[in-house]
Kinemage of the C-alpha trace (Angstrom):
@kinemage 1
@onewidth
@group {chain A} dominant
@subgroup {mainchain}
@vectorlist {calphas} color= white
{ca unk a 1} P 139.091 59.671 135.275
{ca unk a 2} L 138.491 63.206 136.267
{ca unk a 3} L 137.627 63.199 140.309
{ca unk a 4} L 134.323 62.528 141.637
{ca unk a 5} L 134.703 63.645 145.094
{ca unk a 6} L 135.766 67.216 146.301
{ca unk a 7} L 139.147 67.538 146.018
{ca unk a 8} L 140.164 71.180 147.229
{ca unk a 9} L 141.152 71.585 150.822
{ca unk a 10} L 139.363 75.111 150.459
{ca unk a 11} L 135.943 73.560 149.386
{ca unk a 12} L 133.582 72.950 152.695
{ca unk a 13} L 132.873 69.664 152.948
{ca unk a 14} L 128.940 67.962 154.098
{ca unk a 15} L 129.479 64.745 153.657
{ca unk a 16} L 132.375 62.665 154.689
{ca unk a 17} L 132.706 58.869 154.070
{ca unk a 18} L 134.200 56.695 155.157
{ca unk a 19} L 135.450 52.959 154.137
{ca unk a 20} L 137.973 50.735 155.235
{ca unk a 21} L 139.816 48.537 152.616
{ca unk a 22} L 141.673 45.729 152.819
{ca unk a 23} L 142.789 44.457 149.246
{ca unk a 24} L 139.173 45.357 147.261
{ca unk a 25} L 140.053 45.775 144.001
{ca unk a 26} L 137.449 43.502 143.156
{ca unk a 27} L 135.053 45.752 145.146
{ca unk a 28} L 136.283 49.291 145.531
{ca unk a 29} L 135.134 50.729 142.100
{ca unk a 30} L 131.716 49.535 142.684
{ca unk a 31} L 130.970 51.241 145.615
{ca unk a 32} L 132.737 54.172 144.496
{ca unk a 33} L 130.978 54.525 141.360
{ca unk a 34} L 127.578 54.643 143.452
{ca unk a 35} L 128.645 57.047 146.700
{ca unk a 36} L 130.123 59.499 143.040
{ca unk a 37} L 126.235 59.297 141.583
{ca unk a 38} L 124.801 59.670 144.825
{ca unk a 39} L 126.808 62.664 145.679
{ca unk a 40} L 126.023 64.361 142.141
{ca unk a 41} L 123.719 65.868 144.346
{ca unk a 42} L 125.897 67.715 146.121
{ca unk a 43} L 128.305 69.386 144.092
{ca unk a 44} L 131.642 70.019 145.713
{ca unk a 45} L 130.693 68.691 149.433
{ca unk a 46} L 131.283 64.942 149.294
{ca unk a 47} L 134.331 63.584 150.149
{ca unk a 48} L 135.302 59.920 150.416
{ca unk a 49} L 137.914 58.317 152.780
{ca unk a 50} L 139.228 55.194 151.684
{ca unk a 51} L 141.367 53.687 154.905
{ca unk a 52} L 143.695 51.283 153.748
{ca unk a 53} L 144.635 48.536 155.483
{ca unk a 54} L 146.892 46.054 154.723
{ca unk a 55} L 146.622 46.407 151.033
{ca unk a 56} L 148.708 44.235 148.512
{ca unk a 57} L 146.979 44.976 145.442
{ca unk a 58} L 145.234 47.925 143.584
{ca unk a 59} L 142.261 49.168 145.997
{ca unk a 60} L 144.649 52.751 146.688
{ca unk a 61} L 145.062 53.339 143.381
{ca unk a 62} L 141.743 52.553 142.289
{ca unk a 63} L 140.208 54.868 145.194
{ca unk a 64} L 142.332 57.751 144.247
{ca unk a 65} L 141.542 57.432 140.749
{ca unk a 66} L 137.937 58.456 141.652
{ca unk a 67} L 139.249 61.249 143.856
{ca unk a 68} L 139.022 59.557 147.350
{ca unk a 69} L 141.229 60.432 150.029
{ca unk a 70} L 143.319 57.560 151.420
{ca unk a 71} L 145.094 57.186 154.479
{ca unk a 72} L 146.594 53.605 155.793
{ca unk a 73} L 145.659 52.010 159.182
{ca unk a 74} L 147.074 48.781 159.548
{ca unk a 75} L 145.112 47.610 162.500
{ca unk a 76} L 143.851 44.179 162.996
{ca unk a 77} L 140.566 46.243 164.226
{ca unk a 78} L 137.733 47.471 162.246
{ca unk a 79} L 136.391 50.154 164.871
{ca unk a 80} L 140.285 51.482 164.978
{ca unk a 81} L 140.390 51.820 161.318
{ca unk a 82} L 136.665 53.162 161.266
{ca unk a 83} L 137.398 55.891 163.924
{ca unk a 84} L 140.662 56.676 161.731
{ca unk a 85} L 138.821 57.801 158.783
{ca unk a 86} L 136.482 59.691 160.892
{ca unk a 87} L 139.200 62.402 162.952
{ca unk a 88} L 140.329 62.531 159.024
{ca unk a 89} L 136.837 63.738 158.076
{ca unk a 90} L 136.263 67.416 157.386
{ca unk a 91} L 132.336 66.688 156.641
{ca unk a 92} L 129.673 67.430 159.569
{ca unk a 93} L 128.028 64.504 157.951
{ca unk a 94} L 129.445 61.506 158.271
{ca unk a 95} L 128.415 57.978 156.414
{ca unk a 96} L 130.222 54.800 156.979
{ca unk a 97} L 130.323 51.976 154.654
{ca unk a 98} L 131.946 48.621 153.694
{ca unk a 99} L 133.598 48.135 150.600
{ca unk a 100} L 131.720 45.825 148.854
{ca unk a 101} L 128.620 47.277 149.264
{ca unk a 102} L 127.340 49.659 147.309
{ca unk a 103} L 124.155 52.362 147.177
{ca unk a 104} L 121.251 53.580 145.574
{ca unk a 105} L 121.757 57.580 143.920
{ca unk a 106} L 119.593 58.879 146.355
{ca unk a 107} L 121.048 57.954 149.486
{ca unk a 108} L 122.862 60.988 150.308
{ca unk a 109} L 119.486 63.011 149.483
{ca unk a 110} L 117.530 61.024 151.935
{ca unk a 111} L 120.268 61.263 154.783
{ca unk a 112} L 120.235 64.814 154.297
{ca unk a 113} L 116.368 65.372 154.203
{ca unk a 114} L 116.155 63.139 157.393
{ca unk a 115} L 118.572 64.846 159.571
{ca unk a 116} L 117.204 68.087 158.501
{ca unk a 117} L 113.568 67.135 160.484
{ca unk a 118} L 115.546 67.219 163.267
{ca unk a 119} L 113.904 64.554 164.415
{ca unk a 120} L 117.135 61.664 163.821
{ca unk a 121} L 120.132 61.410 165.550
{ca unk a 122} L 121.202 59.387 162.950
{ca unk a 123} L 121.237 55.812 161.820
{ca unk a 124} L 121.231 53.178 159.714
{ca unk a 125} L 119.836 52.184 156.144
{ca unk a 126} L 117.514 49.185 154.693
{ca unk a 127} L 120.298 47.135 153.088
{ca unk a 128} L 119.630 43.627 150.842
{ca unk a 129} L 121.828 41.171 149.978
{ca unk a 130} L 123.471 40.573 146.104
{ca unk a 131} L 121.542 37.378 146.188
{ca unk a 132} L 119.477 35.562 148.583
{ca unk a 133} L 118.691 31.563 149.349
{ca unk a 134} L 117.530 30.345 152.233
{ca unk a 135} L 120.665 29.294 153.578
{ca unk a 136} L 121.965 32.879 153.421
{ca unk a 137} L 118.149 33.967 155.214
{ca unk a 138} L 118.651 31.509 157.566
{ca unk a 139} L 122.331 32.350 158.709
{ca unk a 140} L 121.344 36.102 158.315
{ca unk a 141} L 118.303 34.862 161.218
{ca unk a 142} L 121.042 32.992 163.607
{ca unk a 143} L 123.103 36.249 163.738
{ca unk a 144} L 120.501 38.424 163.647
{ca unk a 145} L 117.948 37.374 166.405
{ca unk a 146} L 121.078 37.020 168.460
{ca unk a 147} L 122.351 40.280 168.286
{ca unk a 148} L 119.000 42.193 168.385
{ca unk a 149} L 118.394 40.607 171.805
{ca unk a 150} L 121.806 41.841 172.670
{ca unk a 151} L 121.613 45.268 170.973
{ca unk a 152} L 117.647 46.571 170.593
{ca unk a 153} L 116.053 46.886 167.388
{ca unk a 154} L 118.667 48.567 165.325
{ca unk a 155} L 119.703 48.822 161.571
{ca unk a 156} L 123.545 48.353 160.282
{ca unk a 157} L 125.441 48.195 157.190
{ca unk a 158} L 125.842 51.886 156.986
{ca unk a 159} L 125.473 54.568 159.404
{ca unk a 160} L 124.818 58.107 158.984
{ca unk a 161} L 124.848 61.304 161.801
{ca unk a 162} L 126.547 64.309 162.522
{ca unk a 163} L 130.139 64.337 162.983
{ca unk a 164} L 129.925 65.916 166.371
{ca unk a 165} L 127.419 62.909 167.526
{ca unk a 166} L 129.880 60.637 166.513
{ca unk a 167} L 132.599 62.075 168.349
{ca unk a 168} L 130.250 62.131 171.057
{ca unk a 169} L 130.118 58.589 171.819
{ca unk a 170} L 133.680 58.049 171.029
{ca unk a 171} L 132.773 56.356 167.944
{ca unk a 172} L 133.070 52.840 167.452
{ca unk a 173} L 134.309 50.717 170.234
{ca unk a 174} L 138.447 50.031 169.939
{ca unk a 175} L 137.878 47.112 172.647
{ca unk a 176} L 135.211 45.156 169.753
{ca unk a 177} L 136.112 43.273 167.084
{ca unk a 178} L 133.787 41.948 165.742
{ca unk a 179} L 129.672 43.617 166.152
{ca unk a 180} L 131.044 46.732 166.533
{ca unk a 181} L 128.385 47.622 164.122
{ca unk a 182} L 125.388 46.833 166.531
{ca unk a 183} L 127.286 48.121 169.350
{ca unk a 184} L 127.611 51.475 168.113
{ca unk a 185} L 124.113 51.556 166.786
{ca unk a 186} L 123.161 50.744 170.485
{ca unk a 187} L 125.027 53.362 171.605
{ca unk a 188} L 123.559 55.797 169.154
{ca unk a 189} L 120.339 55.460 169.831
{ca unk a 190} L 120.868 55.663 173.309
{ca unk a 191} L 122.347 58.834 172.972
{ca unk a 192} L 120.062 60.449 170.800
{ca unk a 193} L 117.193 59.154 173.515
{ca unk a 194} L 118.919 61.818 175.246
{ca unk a 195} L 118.543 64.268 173.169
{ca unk a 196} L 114.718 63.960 172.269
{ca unk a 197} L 115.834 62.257 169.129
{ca unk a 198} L 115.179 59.059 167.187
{ca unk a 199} L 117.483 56.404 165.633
{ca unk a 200} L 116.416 56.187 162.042
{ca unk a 201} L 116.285 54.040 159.559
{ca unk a 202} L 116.412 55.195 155.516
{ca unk a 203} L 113.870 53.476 154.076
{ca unk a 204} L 113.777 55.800 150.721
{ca unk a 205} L 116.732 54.502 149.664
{ca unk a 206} L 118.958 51.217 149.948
{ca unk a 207} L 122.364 49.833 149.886
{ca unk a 208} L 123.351 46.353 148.344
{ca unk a 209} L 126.110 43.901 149.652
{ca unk a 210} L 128.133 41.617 148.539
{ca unk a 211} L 127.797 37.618 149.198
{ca unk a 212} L 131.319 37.114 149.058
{ca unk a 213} L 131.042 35.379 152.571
{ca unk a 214} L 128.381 33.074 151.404
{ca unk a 215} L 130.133 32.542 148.193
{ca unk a 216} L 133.279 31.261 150.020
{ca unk a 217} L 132.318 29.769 153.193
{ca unk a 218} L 128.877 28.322 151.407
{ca unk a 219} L 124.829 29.945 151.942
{ca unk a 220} L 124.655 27.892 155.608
{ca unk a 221} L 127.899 28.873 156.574
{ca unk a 222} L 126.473 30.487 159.850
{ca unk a 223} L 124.001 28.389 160.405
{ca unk a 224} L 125.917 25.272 160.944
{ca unk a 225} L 128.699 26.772 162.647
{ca unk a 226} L 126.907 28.697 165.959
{ca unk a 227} L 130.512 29.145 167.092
{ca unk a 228} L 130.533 32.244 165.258
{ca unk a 229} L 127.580 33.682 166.164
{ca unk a 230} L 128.524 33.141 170.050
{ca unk a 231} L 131.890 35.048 168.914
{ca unk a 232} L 129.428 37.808 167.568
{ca unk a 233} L 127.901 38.194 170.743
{ca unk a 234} L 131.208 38.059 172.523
{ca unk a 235} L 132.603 40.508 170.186
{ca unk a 236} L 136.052 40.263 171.704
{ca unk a 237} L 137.450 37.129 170.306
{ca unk a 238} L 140.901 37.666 168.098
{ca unk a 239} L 140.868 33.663 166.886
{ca unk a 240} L 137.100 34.149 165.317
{ca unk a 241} L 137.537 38.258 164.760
{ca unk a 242} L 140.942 37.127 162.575
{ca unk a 243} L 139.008 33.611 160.598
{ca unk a 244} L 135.760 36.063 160.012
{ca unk a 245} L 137.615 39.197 159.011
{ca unk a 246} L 141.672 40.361 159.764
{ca unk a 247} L 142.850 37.426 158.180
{ca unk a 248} L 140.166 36.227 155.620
{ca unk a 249} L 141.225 35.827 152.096
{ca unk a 250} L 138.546 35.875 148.900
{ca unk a 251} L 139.474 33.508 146.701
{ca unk a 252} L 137.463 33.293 143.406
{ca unk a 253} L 134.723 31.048 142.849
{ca unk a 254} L 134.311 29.171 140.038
């Protein structure tokens, strides 16, 4: 497979993104496949930063077979590994997202055209789930309420913004493990409140997920076990950070 992401150190680079990996072979190609279409657009200026961490299996080789750059953080620490790829970014764009997700082709377009109003600081993106039930709505509603009355009225999933913002706000927060995601849209949007700018939300445009969670752990997973939301809100605990994320294995469902 010929690359799809810039691959000269001498090209200059717009967009730099960045997701961490930990053993997604299942997953990585996917979301590859769509950040490649979505930066047709851009010619030359995209670059993708796979941070690997932990990997046993064939998510590095898969990455660099599309031309990603991959580096290895082996932190038990999603904001560590996050902030990783981001000093390795050459973009002045950058766009964070999980591995098993995966985006429409315009996404990239519509980042761009919003941050060139001048009006965003940056953001997040409307984002739906593979599937939905209403056990998966109603365990997405137990985390959610929780951590908008904790956070504001923000969107996650994947963020977007100038490099130099990010840096800013010392990117995400190495003390969270776990809603480090609605912390540092918090954060965000506070600082672009002072700078007569808006936290946006691309509406134009939309990335997918994965239920793998659900899948596993079952659709009303989080809504019969409110011990995990209160470890969301606490965002510091390594027993529930490790059982939701460091030390989670996918098994396939049959």
């Amino acid at each position: 497979m010929s690359s799809r992401f810039a691959a000269s150190t001498d090209q200059e680079i717009k967009f730099s993104i960045i997701i961490p990996a930990r053993n997604e072979e299942k997953y990585i190609g996917r979301c590859l496949e769509s950040l490649a279409a979505a930066a047709a657009a851009f010619p030359g200026q995209v670059e993708a930063i796979v941070v690997l961490n932990r990997c046993t299996d064939q998510t590095a080789a898969i990455a660099e077979s599309y031309g990603a750059v991959t580096l290895v953080n082996d932190s038990k620490n999603l904001s560590q590994i996050r902030n990783a790829g981001i000093r390795a970014a050459r973009g002045d764009i950058i766009v964070t997202i999980d591995a098993d997700s995966w985006v429409t082709d315009n996404m990239l377009i519509e980042i761009d055209r919003m941050l060139a109003t001048g009006q965003y600081i940056g953001g997040g993106v409307r984002s739906a789930f593979e599937r939905n039930s209403l056990g998966i709505t109603m365990s997405a509603l137990v985390l959610i309420v929780p951590l908008i009355i904790k956070y504001g009225l923000v969107t996650v999933g994947l963020f977007w913004g100038y490099k130099k913002d990010f840096e800013a706000i010392h990117g995400f927060n190495e003390r969270m493990l776990m809603a480090e995601d609605a912390d540092f849209a918090s954060r965000l949007k506070k600082w672009g409140k002072q700078n007569g700018k808006k936290y946006g939300t691309v509406t134009k445009a939309i990335m997918t997920t994965s239920c793998r969670k659900f899948d596993q752990g079952g659709d009303w997973y989080l809504f019969f076990h409110p011990h995990i939301v209160f470890a969301y809100l606490k965002g510091t605990d390594r027993k529930y950070a490790d059982e939701t994320y460091y030390e989670m294995e996918y098994k396939e469902m049959k």
